[in-house]
N, C-alpha and C positions, 0 to 999 in steps of 0.2 A: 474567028471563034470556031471552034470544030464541033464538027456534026456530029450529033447521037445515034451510036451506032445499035440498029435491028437489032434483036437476038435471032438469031440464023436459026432456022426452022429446023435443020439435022440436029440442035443442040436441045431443043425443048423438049419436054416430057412428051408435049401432045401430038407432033411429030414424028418421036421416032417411036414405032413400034417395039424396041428392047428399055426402052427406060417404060413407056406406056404398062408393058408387062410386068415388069418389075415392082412397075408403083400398085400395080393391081396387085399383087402379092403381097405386100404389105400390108396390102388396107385387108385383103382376105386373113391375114395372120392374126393385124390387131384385132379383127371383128371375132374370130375364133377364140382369141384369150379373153377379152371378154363377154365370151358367152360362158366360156369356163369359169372365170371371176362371180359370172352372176348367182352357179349355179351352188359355189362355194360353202355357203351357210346350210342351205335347205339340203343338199347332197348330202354332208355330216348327219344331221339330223336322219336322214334316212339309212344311212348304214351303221346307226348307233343303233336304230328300231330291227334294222333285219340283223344285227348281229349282239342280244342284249346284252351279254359275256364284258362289249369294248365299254370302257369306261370313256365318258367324253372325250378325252384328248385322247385315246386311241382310235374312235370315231373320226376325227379331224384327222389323224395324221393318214389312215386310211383314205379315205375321202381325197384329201390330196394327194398321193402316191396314185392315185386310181385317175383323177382328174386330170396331173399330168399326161400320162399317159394320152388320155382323149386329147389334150391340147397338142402333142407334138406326133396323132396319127390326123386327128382332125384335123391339123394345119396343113401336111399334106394331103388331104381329099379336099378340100378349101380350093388348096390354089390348081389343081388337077381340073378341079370342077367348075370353077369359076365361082364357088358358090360356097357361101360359109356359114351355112344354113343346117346343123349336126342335128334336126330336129326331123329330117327329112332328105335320106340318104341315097344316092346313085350306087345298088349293088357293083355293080361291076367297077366305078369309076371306086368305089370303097376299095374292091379287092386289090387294084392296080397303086391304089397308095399305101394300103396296106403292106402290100408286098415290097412293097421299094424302100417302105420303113423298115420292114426286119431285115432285110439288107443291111442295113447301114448299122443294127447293133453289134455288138460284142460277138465274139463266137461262144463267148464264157458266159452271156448271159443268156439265162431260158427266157422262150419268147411264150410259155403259159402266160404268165401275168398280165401280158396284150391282151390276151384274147378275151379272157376272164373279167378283165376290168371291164372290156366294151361289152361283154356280155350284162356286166350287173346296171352297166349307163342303162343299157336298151330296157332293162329291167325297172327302173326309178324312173325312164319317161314312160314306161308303160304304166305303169303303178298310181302316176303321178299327171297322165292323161295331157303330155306334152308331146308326141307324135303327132307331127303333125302330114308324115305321108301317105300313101296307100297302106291299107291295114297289111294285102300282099308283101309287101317289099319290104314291112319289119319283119313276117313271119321270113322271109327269105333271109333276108341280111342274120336271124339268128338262128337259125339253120346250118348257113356258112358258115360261122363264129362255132356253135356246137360242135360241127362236123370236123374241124379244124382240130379244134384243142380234145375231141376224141382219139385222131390220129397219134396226136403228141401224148396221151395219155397210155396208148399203146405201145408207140415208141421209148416212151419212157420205163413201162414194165420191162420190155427189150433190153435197152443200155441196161438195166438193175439186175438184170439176169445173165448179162453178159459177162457187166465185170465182175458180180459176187462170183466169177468161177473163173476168174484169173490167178495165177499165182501173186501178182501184185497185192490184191483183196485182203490174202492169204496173211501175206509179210504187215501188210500196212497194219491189221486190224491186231495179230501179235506185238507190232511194236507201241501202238494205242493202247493198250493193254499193260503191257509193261512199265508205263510210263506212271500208273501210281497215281502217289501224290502231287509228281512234278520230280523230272531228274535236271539236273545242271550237268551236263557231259566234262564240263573241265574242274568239277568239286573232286578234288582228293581228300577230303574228310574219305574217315570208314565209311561213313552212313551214306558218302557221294560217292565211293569206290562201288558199293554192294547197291546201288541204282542203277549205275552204270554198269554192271554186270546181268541186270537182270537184263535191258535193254541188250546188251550185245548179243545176251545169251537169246535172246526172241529173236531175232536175224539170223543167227545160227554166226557168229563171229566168236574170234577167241578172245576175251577181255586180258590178258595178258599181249596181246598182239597191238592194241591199242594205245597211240602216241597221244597223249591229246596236246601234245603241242606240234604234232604234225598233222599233215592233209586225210581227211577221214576215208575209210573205206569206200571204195566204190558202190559195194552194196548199204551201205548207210547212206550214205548218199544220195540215192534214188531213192529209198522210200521214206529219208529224213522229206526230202523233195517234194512227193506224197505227201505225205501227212502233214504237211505243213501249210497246203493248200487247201486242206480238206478235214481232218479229224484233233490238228494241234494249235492250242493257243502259247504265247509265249510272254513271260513275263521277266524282262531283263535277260540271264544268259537261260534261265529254266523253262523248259516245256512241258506243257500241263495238256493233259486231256480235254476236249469240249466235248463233253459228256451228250446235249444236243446234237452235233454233228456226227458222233458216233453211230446214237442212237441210227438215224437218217442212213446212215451208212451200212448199217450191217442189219434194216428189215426197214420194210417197204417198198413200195413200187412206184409213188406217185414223181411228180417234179422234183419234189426238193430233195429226195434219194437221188435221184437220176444226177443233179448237178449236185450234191458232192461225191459222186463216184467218178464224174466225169472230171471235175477237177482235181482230184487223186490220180487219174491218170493223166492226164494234161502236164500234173505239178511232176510227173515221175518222167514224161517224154522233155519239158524242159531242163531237167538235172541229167541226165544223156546226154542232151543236145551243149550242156555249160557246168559239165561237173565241178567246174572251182567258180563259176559263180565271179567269175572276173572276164575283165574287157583285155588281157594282151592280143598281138598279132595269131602267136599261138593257139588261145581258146580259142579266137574268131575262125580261123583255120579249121579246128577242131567242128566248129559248127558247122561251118560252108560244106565239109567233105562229107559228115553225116547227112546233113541235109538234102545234098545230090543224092545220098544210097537213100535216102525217106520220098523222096520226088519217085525215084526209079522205081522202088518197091510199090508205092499208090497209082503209077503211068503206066506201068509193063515198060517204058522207053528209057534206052541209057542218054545220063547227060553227057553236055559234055568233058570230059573230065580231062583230058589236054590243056581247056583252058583254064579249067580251076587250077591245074594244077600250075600253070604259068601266075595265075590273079592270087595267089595264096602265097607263091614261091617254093619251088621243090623242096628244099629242105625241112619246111614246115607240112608240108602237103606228105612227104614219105613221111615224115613222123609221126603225122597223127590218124595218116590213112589204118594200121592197126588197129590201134585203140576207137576209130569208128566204126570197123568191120565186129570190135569186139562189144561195143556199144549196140548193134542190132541184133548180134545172140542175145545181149542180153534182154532186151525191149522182147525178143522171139519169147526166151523161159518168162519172161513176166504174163506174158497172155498179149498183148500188146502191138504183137508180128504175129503173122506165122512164114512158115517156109520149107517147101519142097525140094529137096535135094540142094541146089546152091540159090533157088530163086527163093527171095520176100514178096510176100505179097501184104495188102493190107486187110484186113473185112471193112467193106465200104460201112459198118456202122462205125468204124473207129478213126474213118478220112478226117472227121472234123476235130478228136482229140489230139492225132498228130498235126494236122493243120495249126489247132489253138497253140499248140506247144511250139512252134516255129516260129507261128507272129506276135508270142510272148519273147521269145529269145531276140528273134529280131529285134523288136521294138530296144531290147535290155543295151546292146549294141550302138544302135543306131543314136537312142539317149546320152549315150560315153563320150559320142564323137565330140 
């Protein structure tokens, strides 16, 4: 009869210190969601009181968009901490998960809302006399939170000033404008001829010069690119104004100006970087070669381009090396570059708009394969 075999001590949870951690982190997660869960009902009800305007299920949907938030920075300070206890916070071990969560967001998305949201938590357990740590270390921990989303709110007047005075600004908020009622670019009715007209004619194009059954202008292209990230909604082949994001776009200073001007320019360095908006050998080409002169422009350092030019194939690499050199004039007249005699450089407030716009191409590629 055979023997019943041990379980081998390197295999057990309670033995090996990497599964031990691991089980600890979950049980710190669970206990984190519901503390969130708990606080579900009675949270709603208090940001229906501080904000009288939200109709209950604008309250709840609030409340949750805000919640989460606490549940997926909470869970990192949880398992950093050891401790998943959101009622009575470790400044510093806060900061250190804090930060390792904005890390890991979007580049596209503003990190205001973090901040904001844990601001109004600290606010309902003050209010609500569920603090349970040193009075010190809430006044500190919202402080830090203040202090923070005061920077981003500075910064954010910055980016609103910077690109209201690009020439991209210029085009995009003309072509938003033109667009009316809604144009459909391949309507040859009269009524879609004299749309389409009015629209070329805000870009400064020749509406007799336009094929619509061929490849569109380069300059439509990039601020079609734009605005479609930013100030255009689209219904079937037609483009319509969002009258909302307009607004946002062309006055004020706070967040939500800031990120749709910044994805106006993001959407304008992506249509650059993929003017046809397709995956051949070529566009990819097209990408990879731009992208080294976007690297070198942000680094001061050349890449290196021997080897792209071998990883891409010369043929394709001399073909599309022009049209990338004429692709950063054009980014230069948008506002978007600037550059010195034959040198680009970038303005380190615009590092993350070219950044966004490269790990959205990327991403467009990499998806294809």
């Amino acid at each position: 009869m055979a023997s019943k075999k041990r379980q081998s001590k390197k295999n057990s949870g309670a033995g090996n210190p990497a599964k031990a951690v691991q089980r600890g982190r979950s049980v710190y997660r669970i206990q984190v969601e519901q503390h969130v869960d708990s606080l579900r009902e009675d949270y709603a009800a208090w940001v229906a009181t501080t904000v009288p305007a939200f109709s209950p299920e604008d309250a709840a949907a609030a409340a949750n968009m805000q919640l989460f938030v606490i549940g997926a920075v909470g869970t990192e300070y949880a398992q950093r901490a050891g401790n998943s206890n959101l009622r009575d916070i470790d400044i510093d071990l806060f900061g250190e998960a804090l930060a390792e969560h904005l890390m890991s967001i979007p580049e596209t998305m503003a990190p205001e809302p973090i901040f904001s949201s844990w601001l109004d938590y600290l606010s309902f357990l003050e209010e609500n006399r569920l603090w349970e740590g040193a009075p010190e270390n809430f006044e500190a921990l919202r402080e830090m939170l203040e202090d923070t989303l005061d920077g981003f709110a500075e910064g954010d007047a910055e980016i609103c000033e910077l690109l209201r005075g690009t020439e991209l600004f210029t085009k995009v908020k003309a072509f938003a404008l033109a667009l009316g009622d809604g144009v459909d670019m391949s309507d040859d009715s009269e009524a879609g001829i004299q749309a389409r007209t009015r629209v070329l004619l805000a870009l400064g194009l020749d509406p007799q010069a336009f094929d619509t059954d061929g490849p569109a202008p380069l300059v439509f292209t990039y601020i079609w690119g734009a605005a479609r990230l930013s100030v255009v909604d689209f219904e079937g082949p037609t483009m319509y104004l969002d009258e909302e994001s307009y607004d946002l776009m062309v006055d004020g200073d706070q967040a939500a100006s800031a990120q749709i001007l910044f994805e106006m320019a993001v959407g304008c360095v992506q249509a650059h970087l993929n003017p046809a908006f397709d995956v051949t050998l070529r566009d990819e080409a097209h990408y990879l070669v731009l992208r080294n002169l976007l690297v070198t422009a942000s680094t001061g350092r050349d890449g290196d381009l021997e080897g792209l030019r071998r990883n891409v194939g010369p043929k394709n690499y001399d073909a599309v090396l022009p049209e990338a050199q004429s692709a950063m004039e054009s980014l230069v007249h948008y506002g978007l570059l600037a550059k010195d005699g034959e040198t680009y450089s970038i303005d380190e407030r615009l590092v993350p708009v070219i950044s966004a716009g490269i790990t959205e191409v990327e991403t467009f590629f990499e998806e294809a394969e």
